[in-house]
C-alpha positions as a Markdown table, in Angstrom:
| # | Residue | x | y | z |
|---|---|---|---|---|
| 1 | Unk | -124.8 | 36.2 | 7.2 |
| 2 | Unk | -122.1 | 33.4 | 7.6 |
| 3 | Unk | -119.4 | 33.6 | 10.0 |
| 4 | Unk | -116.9 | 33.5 | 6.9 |
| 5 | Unk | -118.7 | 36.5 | 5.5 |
| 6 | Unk | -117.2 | 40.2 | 6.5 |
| 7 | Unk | -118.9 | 43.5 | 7.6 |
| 8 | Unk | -119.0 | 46.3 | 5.0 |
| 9 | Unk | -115.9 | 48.2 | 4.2 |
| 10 | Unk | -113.7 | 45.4 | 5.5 |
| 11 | Unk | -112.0 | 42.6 | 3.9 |
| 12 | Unk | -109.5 | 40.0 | 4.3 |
| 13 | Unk | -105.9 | 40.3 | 3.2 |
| 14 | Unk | -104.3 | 37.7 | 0.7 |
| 15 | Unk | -101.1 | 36.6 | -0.4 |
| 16 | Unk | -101.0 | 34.3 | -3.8 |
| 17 | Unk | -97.5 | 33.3 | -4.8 |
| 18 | Unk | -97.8 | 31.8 | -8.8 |
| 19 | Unk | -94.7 | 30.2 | -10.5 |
| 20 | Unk | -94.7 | 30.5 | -14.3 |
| 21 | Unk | -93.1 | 28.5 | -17.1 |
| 22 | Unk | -89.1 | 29.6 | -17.4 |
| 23 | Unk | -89.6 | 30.0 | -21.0 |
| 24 | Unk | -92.4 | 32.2 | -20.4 |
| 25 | Unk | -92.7 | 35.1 | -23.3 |
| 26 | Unk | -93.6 | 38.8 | -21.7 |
| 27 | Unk | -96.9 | 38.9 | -23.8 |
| 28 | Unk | -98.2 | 35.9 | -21.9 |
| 29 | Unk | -96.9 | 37.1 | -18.4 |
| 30 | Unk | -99.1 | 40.1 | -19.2 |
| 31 | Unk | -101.9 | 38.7 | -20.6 |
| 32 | Unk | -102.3 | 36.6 | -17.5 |
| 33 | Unk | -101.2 | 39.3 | -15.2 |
| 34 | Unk | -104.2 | 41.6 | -17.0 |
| 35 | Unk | -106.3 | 38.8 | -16.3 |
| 36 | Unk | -105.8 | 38.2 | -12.8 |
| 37 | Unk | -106.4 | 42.1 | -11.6 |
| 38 | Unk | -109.4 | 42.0 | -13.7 |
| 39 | Unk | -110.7 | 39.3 | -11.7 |
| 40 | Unk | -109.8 | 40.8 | -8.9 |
| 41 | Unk | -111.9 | 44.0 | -9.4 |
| 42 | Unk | -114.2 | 42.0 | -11.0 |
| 43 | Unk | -115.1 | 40.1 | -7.5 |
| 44 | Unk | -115.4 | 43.5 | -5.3 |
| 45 | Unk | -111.5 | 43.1 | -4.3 |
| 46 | Unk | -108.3 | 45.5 | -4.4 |
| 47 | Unk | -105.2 | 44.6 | -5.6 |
| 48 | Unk | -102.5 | 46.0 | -3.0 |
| 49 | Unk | -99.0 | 44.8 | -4.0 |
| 50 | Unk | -97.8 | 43.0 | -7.2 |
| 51 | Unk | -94.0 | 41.9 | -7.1 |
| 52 | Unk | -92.2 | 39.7 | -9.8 |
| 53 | Unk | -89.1 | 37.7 | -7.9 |
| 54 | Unk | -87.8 | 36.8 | -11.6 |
| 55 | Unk | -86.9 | 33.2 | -12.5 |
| 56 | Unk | -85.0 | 30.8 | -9.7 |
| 57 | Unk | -84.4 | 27.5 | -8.9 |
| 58 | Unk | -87.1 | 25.2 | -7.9 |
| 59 | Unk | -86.9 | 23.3 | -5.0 |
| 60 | Unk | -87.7 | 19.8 | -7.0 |
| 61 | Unk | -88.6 | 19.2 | -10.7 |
| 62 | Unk | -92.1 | 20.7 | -11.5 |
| 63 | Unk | -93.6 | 19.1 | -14.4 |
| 64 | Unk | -90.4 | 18.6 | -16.3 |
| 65 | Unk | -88.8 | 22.4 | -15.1 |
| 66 | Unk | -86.1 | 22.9 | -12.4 |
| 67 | Unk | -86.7 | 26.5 | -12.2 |
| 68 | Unk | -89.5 | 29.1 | -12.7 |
| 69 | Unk | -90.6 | 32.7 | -12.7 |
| 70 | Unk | -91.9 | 33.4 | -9.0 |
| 71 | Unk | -94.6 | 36.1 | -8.9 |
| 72 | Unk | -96.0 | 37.4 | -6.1 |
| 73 | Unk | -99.8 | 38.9 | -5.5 |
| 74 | Unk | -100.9 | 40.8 | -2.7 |
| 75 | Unk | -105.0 | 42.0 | -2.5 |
| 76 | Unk | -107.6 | 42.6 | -0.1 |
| 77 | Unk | -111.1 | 40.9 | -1.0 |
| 78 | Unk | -113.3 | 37.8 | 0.2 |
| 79 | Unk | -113.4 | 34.0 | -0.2 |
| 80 | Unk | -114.5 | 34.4 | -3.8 |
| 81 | Unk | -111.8 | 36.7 | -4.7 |
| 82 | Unk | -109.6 | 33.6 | -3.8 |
| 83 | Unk | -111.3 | 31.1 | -5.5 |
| 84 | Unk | -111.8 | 33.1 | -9.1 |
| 85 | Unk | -107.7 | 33.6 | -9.1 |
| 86 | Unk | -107.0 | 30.4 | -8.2 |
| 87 | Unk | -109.9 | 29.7 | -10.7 |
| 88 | Unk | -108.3 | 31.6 | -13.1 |
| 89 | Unk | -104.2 | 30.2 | -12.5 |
| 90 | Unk | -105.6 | 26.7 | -12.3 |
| 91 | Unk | -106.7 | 27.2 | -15.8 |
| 92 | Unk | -103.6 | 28.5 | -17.3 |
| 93 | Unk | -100.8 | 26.4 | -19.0 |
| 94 | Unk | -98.3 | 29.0 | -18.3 |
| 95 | Unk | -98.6 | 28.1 | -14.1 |
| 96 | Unk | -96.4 | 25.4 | -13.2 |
| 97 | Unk | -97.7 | 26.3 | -9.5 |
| 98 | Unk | -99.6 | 28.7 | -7.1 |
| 99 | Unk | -100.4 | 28.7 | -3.3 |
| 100 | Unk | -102.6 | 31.1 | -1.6 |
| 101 | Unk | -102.2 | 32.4 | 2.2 |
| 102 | Unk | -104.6 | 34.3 | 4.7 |
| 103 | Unk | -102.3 | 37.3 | 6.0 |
| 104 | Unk | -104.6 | 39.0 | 7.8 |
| 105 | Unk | -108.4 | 38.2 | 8.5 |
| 106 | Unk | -110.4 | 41.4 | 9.3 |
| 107 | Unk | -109.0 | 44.3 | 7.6 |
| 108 | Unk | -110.5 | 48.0 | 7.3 |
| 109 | Unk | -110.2 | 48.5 | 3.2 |
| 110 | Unk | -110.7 | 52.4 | 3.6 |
| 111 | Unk | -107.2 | 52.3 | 6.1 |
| 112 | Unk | -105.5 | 50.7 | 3.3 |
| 113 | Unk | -103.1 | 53.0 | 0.9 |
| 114 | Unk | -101.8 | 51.2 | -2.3 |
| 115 | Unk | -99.4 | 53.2 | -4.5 |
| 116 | Unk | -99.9 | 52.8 | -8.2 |
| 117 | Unk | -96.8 | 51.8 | -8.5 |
| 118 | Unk | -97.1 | 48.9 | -6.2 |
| 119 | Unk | -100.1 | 47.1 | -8.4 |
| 120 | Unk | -98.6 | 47.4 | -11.3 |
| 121 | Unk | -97.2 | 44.6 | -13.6 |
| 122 | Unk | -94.2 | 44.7 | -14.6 |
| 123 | Unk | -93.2 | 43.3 | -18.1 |
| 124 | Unk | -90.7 | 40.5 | -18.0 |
| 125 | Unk | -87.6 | 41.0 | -19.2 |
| 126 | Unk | -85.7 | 37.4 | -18.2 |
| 127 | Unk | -82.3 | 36.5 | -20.0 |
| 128 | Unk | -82.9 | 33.5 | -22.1 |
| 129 | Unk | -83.4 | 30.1 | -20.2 |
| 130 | Unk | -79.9 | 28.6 | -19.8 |
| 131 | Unk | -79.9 | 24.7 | -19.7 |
| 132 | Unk | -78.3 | 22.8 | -16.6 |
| 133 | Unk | -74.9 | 21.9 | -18.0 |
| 134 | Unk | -74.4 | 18.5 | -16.0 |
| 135 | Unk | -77.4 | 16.2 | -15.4 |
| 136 | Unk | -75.8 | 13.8 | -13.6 |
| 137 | Unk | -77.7 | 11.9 | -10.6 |
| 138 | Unk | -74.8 | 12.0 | -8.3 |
| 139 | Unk | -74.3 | 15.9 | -9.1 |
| 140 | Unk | -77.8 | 16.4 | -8.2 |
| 141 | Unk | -77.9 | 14.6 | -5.4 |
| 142 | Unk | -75.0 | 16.9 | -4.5 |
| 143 | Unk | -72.3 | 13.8 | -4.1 |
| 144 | Unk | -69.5 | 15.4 | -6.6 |
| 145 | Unk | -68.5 | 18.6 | -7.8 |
| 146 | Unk | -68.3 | 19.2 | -11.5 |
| 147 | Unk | -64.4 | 19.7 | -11.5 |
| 148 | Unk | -63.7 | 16.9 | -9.1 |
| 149 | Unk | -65.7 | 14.5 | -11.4 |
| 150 | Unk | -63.8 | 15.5 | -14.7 |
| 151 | Unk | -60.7 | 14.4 | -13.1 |
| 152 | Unk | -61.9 | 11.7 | -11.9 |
| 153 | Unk | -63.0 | 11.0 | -15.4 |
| 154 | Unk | -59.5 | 11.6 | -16.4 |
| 155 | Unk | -57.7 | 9.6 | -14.0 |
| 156 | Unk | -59.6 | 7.0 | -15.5 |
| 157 | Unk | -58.9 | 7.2 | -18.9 |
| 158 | Unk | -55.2 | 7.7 | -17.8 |
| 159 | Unk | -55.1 | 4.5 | -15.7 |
| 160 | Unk | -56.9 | 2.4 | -18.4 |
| 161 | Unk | -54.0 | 3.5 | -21.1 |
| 162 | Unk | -51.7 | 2.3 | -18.9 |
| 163 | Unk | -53.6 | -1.1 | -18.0 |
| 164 | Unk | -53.5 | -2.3 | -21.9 |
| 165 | Unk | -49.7 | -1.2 | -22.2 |
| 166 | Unk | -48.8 | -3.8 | -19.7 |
| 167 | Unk | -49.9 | -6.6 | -21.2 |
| 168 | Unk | -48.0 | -6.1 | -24.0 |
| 169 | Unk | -44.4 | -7.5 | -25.0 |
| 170 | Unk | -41.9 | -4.3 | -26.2 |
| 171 | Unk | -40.9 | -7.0 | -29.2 |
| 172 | Unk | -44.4 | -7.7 | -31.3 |
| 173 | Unk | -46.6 | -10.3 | -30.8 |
| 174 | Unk | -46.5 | -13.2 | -27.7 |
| 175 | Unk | -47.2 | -15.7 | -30.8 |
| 176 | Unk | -43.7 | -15.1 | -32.1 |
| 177 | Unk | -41.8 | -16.1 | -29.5 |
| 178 | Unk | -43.6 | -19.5 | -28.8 |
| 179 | Unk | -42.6 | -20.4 | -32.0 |
């Protein structure tokens, strides 16, 4: 028996945070969510907590998306619980990303109470994916505001108006009067 291995009736306890796709559909949500507690079961483990965090902003641009549907996964099991689910998320388009934690090493399973509640997945219901209205580099590198920038934009336009008037003679053309 390996060091990594655990005694009978105990497991370790595992956190697995997955972000999805923010255009995501609620069929595919569930169909992967399905999946991942059959593998779970599948591999001798217990799912203990499923939470859905709904869709936020992501801290950088993953594959093309600023935000995401954060889902979290909570379940007791061994190393090859871990490795099927991230087996499993890997595989799917849907994931943009996933990241699995340790929380606690050496856990009695039969100590553990889940509520059925708590391992159940919920079906998506996310407003539809807004776009970011203003793209700009210096607005994402937070250096303007939106409203300061359109009147600066304004300014602009006001000050170049006024630039071409001055040029200009109130009496017609400047040809005229070198005649």
């Amino acid at each position: 028996m390996s060091r990594a291995a655990t005694a009978p009736g105990r497991a370790k306890e595992y956190e697995t945070i997955y972000i999805l796709r923010p255009d995501i559909d609620a069929d595919s949500a569930d169909k992967l969510g399905a999946r991942l507690a059959d593998v779970v079961a599948r591999e001798n483990g217990r799912l203990t907590k499923v939470e859905s965090w709904g869709r936020r902003r992501l801290a950088y641009d993953v594959k093309k998306n600023r935000r995401g549907v954060y889902i979290l996964l909570k379940y007791l099991g061994g190393g090859r619980v871990v490795s099927e689910v991230e087996r499993n998320l890997r595989l799917s388009d849907s994931v943009l990303k996933y990241q699995t934690v340790l929380v606690r090493g050496d856990v009695p399973v039969e100590t553990v109470t889940v509520a059925d509640e708590d391992v159940k997945f919920e079906r998506l219901e996310l407003p539809p994916v807004e776009e970011d209205r203003d793209d700009s580099r210096e607005r994402q590198l937070g250096l303007i505001e939106p409203e300061r920038r359109a009147e600066r934009v304004q300014e602009q336009a006001a000050d170049m108006d006024e630039g071409d008037m001055e040029g200009m003679d109130e009496g017609g053309d400047d040809e005229e009067a070198d005649r």
